[in-house]
C-alpha positions in Angstrom: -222.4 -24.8 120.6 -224.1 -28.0 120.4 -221.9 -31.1 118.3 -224.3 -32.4 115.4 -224.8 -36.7 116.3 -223.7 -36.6 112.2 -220.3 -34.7 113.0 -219.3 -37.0 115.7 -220.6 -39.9 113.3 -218.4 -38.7 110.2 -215.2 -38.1 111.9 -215.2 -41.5 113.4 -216.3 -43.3 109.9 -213.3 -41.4 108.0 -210.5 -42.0 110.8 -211.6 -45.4 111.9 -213.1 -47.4 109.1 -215.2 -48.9 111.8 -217.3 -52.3 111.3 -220.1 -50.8 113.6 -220.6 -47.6 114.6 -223.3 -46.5 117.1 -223.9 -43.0 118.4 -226.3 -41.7 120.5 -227.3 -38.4 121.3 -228.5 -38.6 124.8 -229.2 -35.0 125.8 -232.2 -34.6 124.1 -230.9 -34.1 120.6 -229.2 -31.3 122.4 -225.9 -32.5 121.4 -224.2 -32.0 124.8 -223.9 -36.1 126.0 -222.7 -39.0 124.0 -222.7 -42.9 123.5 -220.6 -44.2 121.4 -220.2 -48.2 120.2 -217.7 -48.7 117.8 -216.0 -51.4 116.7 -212.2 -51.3 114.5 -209.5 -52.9 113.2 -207.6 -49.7 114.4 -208.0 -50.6 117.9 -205.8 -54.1 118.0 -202.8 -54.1 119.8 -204.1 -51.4 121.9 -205.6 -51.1 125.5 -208.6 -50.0 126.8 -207.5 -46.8 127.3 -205.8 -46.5 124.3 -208.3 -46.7 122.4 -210.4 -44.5 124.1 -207.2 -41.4 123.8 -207.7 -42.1 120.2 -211.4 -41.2 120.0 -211.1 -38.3 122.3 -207.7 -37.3 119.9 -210.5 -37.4 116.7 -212.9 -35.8 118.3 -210.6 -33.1 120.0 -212.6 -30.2 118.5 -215.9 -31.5 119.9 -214.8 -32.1 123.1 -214.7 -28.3 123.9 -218.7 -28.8 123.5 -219.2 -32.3 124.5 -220.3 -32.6 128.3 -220.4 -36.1 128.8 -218.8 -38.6 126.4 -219.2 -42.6 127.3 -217.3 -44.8 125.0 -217.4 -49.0 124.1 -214.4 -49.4 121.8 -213.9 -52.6 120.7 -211.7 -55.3 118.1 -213.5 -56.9 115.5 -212.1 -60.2 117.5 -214.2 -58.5 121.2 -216.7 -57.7 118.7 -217.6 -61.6 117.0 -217.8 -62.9 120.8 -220.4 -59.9 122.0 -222.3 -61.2 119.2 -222.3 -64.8 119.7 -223.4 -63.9 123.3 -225.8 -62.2 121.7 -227.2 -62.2 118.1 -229.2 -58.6 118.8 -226.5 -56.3 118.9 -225.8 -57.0 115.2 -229.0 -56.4 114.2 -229.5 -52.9 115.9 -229.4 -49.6 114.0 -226.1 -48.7 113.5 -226.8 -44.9 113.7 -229.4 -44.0 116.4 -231.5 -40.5 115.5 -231.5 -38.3 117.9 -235.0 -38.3 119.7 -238.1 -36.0 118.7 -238.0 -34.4 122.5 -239.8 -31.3 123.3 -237.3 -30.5 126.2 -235.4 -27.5 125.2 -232.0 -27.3 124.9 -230.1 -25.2 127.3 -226.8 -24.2 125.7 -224.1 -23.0 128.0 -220.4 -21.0 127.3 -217.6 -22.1 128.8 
């Protein structure tokens, strides 16, 4: 079954609190591949792959139906400096919507 962008979204936004939250549906809006940006409190102290365990961990359910997951997890502290670097990435959409492809989606079972 495919994940819905706002089910991915949600559980993030309840367990994390983030500052900024991207997602993006990039399968088409066929809910099978994931980006996700986010940026939390929850993720000082931790490493890299810390932090990545502990979106994976929220998102345990999904995974079953997630093909391909890429993830930017990042400190509010990481965050401040991307931005200074570059004033854009504040002022992107925080949510992307999923795009208005006419590719079908091919679901597959595992």
């Amino acid at each position: 079954m495919p994940v819905l962008q706002s089910q991915v979204e949600n559980k993030l936004r309840e367990r994390l609190d983030p500052i900024f939250l991207k997602v993006e549906d990039f399968s088409d809006g066929c809910g099978f591949k994931y980006n996700i940006f986010i940026v939390s409190k929850q993720f000082e102290g931790q490493s890299l792959l810390q932090r990545q365990r502990l979106v994976n961990e929220i998102l345990k359910e999904e995974m079953n139906d997630i093909h391909a997951l890429t993830q930017k997890c990042v400190t509010p502290e990481q965050w401040e400096k991307m931005v200074a670097e570059n004033p854009d990435l504040a002022k992107q959409d925080q949510v992307q919507k999923p795009s208005d492809s006419t590719k079908k989606c091919e679901f597959h079972q595992h």
